[in-house]
C-alpha positions in Angstrom: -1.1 7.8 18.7 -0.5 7.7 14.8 -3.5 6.8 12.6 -2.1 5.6 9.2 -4.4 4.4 6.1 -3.7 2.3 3.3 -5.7 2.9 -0.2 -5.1 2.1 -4.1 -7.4 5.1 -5.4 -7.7 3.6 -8.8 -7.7 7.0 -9.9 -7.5 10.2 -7.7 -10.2 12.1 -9.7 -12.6 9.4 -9.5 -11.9 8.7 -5.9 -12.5 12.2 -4.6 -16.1 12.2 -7.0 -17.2 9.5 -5.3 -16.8 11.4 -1.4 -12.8 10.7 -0.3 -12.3 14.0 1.2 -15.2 14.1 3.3 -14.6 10.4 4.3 -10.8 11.8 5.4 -12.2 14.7 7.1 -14.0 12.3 9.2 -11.8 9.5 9.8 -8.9 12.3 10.6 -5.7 10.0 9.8 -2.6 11.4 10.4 -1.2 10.2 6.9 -2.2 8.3 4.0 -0.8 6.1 1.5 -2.3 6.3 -1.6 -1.3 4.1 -4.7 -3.3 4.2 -8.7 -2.8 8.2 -8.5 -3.3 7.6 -11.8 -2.3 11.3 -12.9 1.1 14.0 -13.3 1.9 16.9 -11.6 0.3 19.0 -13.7 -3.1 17.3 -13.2 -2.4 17.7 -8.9 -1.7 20.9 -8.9 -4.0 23.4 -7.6 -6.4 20.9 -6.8 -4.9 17.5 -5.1 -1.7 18.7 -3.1 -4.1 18.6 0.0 -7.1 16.5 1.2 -8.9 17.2 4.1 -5.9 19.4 5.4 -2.9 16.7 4.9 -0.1 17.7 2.0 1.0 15.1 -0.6 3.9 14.0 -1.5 4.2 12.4 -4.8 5.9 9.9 -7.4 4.3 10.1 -10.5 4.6 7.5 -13.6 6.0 9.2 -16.8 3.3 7.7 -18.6 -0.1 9.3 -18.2 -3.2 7.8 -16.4 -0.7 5.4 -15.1 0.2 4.0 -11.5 1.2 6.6 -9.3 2.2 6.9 -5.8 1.7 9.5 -2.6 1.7 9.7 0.8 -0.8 12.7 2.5 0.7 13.3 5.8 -0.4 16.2 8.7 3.1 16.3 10.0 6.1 17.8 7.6 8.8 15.3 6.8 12.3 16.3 7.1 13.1 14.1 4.3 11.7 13.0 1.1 12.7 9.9 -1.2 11.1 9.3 -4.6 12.2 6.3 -5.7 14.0 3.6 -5.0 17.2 3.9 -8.1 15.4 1.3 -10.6 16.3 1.7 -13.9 13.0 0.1 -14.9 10.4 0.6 -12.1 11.0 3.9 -10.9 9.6 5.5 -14.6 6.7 3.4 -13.5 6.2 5.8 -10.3 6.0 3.3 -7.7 7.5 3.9 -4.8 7.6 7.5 -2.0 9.2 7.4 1.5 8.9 10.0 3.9 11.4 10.3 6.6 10.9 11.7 9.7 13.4 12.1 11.4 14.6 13.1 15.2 17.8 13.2 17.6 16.1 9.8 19.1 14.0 8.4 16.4 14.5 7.8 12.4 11.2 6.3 10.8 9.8 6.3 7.3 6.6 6.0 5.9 6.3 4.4 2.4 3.8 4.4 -0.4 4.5 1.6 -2.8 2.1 0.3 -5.7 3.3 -3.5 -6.5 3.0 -4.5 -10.5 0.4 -6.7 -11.4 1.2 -10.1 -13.5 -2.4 -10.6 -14.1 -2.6 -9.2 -18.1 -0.1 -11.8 -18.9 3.2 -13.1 -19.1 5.3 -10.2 -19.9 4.1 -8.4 -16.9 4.5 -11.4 -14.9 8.0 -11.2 -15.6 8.4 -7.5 -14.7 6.4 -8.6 -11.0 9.3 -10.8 -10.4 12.1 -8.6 -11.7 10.4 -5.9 -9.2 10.2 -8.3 -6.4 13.7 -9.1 -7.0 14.7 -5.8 -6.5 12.5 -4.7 -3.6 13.8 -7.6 -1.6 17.5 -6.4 -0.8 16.3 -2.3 -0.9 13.7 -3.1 1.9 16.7 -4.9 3.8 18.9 -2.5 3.4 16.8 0.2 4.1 15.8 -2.2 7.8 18.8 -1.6 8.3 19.2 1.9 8.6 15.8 3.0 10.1 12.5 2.0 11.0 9.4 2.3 8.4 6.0 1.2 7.4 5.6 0.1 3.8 1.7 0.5 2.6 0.6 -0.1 -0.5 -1.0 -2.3 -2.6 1.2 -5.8 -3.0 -0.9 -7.5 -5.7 0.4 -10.5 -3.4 -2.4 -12.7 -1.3 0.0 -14.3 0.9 -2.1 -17.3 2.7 -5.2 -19.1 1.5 -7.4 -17.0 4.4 -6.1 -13.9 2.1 -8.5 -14.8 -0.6 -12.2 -16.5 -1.4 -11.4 -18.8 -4.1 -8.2 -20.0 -3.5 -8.1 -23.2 -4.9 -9.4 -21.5 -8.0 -6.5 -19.1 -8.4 -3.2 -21.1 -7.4 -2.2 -20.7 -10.9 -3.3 -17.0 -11.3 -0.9 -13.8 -10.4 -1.1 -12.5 -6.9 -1.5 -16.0 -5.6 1.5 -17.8 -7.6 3.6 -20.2 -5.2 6.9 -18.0 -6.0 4.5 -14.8 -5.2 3.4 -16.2 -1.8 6.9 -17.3 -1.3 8.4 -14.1 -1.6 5.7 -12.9 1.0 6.6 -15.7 3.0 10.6 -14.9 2.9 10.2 -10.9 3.5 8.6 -11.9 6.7 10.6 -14.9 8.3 14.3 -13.9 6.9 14.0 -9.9 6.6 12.3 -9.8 9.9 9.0 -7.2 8.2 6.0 -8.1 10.1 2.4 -8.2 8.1 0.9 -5.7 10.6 -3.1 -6.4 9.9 -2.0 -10.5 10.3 0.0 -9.4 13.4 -3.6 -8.2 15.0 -6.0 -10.5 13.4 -3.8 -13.8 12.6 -7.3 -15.7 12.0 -9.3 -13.4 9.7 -11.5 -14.7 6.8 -13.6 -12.5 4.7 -13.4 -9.5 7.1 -10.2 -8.9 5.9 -10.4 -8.6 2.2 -9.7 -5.1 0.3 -9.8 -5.9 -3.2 -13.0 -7.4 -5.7 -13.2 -8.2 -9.0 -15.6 -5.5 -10.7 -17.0 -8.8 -12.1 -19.7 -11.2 -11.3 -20.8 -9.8 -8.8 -17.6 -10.0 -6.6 -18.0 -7.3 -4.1 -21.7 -7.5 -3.5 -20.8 -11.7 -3.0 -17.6 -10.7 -1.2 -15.4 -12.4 -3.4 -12.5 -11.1 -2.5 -8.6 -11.0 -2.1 -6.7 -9.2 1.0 -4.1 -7.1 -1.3 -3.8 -3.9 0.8 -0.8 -4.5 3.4 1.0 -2.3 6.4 4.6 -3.9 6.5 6.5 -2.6 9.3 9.7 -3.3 11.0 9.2 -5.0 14.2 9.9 -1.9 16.3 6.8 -0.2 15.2 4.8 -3.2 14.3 4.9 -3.8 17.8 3.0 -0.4 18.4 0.0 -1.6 16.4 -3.3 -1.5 18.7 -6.0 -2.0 15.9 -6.6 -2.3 12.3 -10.3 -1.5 10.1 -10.8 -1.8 7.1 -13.8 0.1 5.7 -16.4 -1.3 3.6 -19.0 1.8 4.1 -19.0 4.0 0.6 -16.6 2.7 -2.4 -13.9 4.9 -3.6 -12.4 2.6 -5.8 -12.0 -0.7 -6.3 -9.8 -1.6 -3.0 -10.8 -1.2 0.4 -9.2 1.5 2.9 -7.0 -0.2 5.3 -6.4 2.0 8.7 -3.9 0.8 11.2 -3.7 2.9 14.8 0.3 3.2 16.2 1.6 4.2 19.9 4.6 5.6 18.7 6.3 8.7 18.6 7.6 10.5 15.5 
């Protein structure tokens, strides 16, 4: 059994205030995926490479307070990838795989934090250059091995993924070419939406992300953001999904996904 969560910390300092290590110690996942570090190396060290006894692995942005990847794993990797060779996006720290790998297995875990278009054009732009990009790696990488992609998507792929969407078809996260994309990575590359896989149905229950305004969470206005993409191999190992709306670390909810697989 293999226990993974999903979370975009929106901050690693302010998440741990706010009772993230106790909630781990807990809950007991064998790994987490953690996006918004929002901090450098020198920031983690001696105090964030471990959280309730799982190590961190990390890809930081060069600019500070910014993005942020890391995966926190109770099982040593044999491998570790930072980055995935962009030029543009990889400065932006946004993307760690750990590989572990065995004479009879070869699976990866990866932490990615998707841009978000929603401050305007410009950044719209970069969403879809990124897209573009993380298309053919995530193909190519199917390819070669097994993984499990969490992270934050900044995509709500159906209209079930989100409260108001007849309100937001012309906002980021819910653009057609957006939910296209979505739509494409599962049917052509084969990558199944693991939480959809379990609960194909689910409304409100399965939103991770609110607005801090108007109200949103306490109204559970809200958008599913938070994903567990897998290759079909180890999707098909998925026995159940939470997500946990108890205390608020941040402004996304944790999403925890239970395998039967082996390492």
């Amino acid at each position: 059994m293999f226990k993974l969560t999903s979370l975009n910390l929106n901050g690693i300092r302010s998440a741990t205030t706010k009772g993230l290590e106790a909630w781990l110690a807990q809950h007991q996942p064998d790994c987490i995926c953690v996006q918004e570090v929002k901090a450098q190396a020198d920031d983690v060290q001696g105090r964030f490479e471990q959280l309730a006894g799982l190590q961190g692995y990390f890809h930081f942005a060069e600019k500070k307070g910014y993005s942020g990847v890391g995966v926190y794993t109770r099982h040593e990797p044999s491998d570790v990838v930072v980055g995935y060779n962009s030029s543009e996006f990889d400065p932006e720290g946004r993307y760690v795989e750990l590989r572990f790998d065995t004479p009879k297995a070869r699976h990866s875990i990866i932490s990615s934090y998707f841009p978000s278009g929603s401050s305007g054009e410009e950044r719209q732009q970069a969403k879809f250059r990124f897209l573009a990009e993380m298309y053919p790696h995530l193909q190519a990488l199917k390819a070669q091995r097994d993984f499990i992609l969490c992270g934050d998507i900044n995509i709500a792929h159906q209209e079930i993924d989100l409260k108001n969407f007849k309100g937001n078809k012309k906002n980021s996260g819910f653009l057609p070419e957006e939910r296209a994309w979505m739509t494409q990575l599962l049917s052509e590359a084969g990558l199944v939406d693991v939480y959809r896989h379990l609960h194909p149905a689910t409304t409100e229950e399965a939103y991770t992300w609110w607005s801090n305004r108007g109200q949103a969470y306490a109204k559970n206005v809200g958008w599913r953001l938070d994903y567990h993409l897998a290759t079909p191999a180890l999707a098909a190992g998925a026995l159940r999904a939470a997500i946990y709306k108890g205390e608020k670390f941040s402004d996304h909810a944790p999403v925890t996904i239970e395998y039967d697989f082996k390492r």
